[in-house]
C-alpha positions as CSV (number, residue, x, y, z in Angstrom):
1,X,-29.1,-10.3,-5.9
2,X,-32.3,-8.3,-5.7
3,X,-35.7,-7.9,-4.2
4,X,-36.8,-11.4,-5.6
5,X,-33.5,-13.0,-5.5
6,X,-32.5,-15.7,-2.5
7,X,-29.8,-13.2,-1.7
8,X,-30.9,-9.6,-1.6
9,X,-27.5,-8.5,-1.8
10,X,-25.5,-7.1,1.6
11,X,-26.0,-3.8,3.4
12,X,-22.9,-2.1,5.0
13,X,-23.0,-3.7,9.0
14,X,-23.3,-7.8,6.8
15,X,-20.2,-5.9,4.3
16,X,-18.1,-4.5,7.6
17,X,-18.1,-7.9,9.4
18,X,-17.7,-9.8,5.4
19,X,-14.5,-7.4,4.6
20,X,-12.8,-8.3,8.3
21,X,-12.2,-11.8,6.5
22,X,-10.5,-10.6,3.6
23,X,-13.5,-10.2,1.3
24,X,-14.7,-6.8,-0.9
25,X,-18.2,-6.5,-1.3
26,X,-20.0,-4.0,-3.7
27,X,-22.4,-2.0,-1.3
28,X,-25.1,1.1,-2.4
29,X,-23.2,3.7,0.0
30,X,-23.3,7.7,-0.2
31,X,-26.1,7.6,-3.5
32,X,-23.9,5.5,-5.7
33,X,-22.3,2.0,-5.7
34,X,-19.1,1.5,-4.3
35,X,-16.6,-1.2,-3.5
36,X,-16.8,-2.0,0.2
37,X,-13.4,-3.8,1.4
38,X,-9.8,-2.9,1.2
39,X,-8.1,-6.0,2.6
40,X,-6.5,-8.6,0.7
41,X,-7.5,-12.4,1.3
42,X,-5.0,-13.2,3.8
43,X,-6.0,-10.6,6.4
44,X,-8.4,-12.1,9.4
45,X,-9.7,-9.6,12.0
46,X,-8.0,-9.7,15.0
47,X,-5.2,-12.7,13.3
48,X,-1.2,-12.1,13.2
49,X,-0.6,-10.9,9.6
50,X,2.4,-10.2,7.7
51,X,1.8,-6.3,7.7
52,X,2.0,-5.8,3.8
53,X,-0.4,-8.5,3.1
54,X,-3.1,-6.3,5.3
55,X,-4.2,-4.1,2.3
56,X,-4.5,-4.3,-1.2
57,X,-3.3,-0.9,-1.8
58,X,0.1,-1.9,0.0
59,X,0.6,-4.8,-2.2
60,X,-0.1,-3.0,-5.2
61,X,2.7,-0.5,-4.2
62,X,5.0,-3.2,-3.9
63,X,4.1,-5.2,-6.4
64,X,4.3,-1.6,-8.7
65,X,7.8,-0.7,-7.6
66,X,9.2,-4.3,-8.4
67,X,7.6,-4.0,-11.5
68,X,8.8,-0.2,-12.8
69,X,12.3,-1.4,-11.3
70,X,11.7,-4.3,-14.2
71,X,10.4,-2.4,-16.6
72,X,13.0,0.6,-16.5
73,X,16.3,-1.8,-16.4
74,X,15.4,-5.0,-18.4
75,X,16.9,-3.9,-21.2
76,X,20.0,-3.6,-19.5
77,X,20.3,-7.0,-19.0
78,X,23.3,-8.1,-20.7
79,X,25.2,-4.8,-20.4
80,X,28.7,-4.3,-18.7
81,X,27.7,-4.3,-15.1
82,X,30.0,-1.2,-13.5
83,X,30.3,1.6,-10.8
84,X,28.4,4.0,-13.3
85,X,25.8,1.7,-14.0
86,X,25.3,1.1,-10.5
87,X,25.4,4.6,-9.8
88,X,22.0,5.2,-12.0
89,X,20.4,2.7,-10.9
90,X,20.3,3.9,-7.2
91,X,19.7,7.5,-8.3
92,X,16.7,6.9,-10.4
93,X,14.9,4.3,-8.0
94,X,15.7,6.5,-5.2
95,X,14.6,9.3,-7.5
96,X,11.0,7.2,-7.9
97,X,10.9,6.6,-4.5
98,X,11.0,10.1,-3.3
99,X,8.5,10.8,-6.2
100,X,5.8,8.6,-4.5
101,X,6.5,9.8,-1.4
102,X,5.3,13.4,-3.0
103,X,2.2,11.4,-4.8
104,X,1.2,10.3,-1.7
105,X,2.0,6.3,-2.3
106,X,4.3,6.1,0.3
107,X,4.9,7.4,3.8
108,X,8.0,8.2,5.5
109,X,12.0,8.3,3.6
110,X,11.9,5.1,1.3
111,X,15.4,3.3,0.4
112,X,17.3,1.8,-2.0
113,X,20.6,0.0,-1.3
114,X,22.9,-1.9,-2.7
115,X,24.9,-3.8,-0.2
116,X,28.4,-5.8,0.0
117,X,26.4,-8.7,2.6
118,X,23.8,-8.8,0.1
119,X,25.7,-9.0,-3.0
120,X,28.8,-12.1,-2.6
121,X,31.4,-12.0,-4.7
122,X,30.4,-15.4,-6.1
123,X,27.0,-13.7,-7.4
124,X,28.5,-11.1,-9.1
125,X,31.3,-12.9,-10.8
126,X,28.0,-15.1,-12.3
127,X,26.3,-11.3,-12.9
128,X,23.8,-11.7,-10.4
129,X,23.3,-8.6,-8.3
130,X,20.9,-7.3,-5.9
131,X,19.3,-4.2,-4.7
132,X,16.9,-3.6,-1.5
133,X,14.5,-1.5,-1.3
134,X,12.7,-0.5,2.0
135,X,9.6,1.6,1.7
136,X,6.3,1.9,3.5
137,X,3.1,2.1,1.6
138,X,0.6,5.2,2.8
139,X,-2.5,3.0,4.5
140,X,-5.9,4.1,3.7
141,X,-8.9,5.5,5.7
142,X,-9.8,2.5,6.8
143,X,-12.5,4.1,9.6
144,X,-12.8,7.6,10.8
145,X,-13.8,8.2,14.5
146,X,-15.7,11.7,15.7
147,X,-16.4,12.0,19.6
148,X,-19.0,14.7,20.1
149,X,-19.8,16.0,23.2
150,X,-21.9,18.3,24.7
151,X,-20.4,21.7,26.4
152,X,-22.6,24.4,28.4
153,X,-19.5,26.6,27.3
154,X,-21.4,28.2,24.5
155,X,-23.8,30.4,27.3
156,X,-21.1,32.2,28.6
157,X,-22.2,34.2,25.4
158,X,-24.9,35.9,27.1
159,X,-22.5,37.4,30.0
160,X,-20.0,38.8,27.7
């Protein structure tokens, strides 16, 4: 990249049209260097995409609350499975869930359940159990419109 270089680098219209294929650039914007491109590689313009693959923020949010839910209950692999345990478990995800809703991570009323059709007897009786969590990660700015327009309103200040 350079002056001298075959490729000078990429200015922000070459980064906008490079990032609609799933690619980050870095770009000098605003007086500093910044990283231009917020989707993740399986996002095409204009193509049918499995909505949390869009941005890499989202999947980062997901990937984050599978790996907290990990982190905060592997240890109680092993344990007596019961209703108290169980109880916990849906209190403090929830619990997080809410939490990132405040942080701004996610949008809307997040869930955790733990449901009969999603959990056989025949799973449980091996100790395999499963919780579901629905939750929608907050998008980000992606482009920000203004539409000025001109108004002759302002000389009715002379009449007043």
């Amino acid at each position: 990249f350079g002056e001298d270089s075959p490729n000078p680098g990429f200015d922000k219209p070459t980064s906008d049209e490079i990032t609609q294929e799933g690619i980050t650039t870095a770009i000098f914007f605003g007086g500093r260097w910044v990283l231009w491109g917020d989707h993740t590689a399986a996002y095409s313009f204009g193509a049918d995409v499995d909505a949390r693959a869009i941005f890499d923020v989202s999947m980062r949010m997901l990937f984050h609350i599978a790996n907290s839910f990990q982190r905060e209950w592997g240890l109680t692999i092993d344990k007596p499975m019961n209703r108290s345990l169980l109880d916990r478990i849906l209190n403090r995800e929830q619990e997080k869930l809410d939490s990132y809703v405040t942080a701004g991570g996610l949008i809307g009323n997040p869930t955790i359940s733990f449901l009969e059709e999603k959990n056989s007897t025949a799973e449980m009786l091996n100790g395999q159990f499963r919780w579901d969590t629905q939750a929608t990660p907050t998008p980000p700015l992606k482009a920000a419109t203004l539409w000025v327009s001109y108004s002759d309103a302002g000389f009715r200040v002379f009449f007043e």
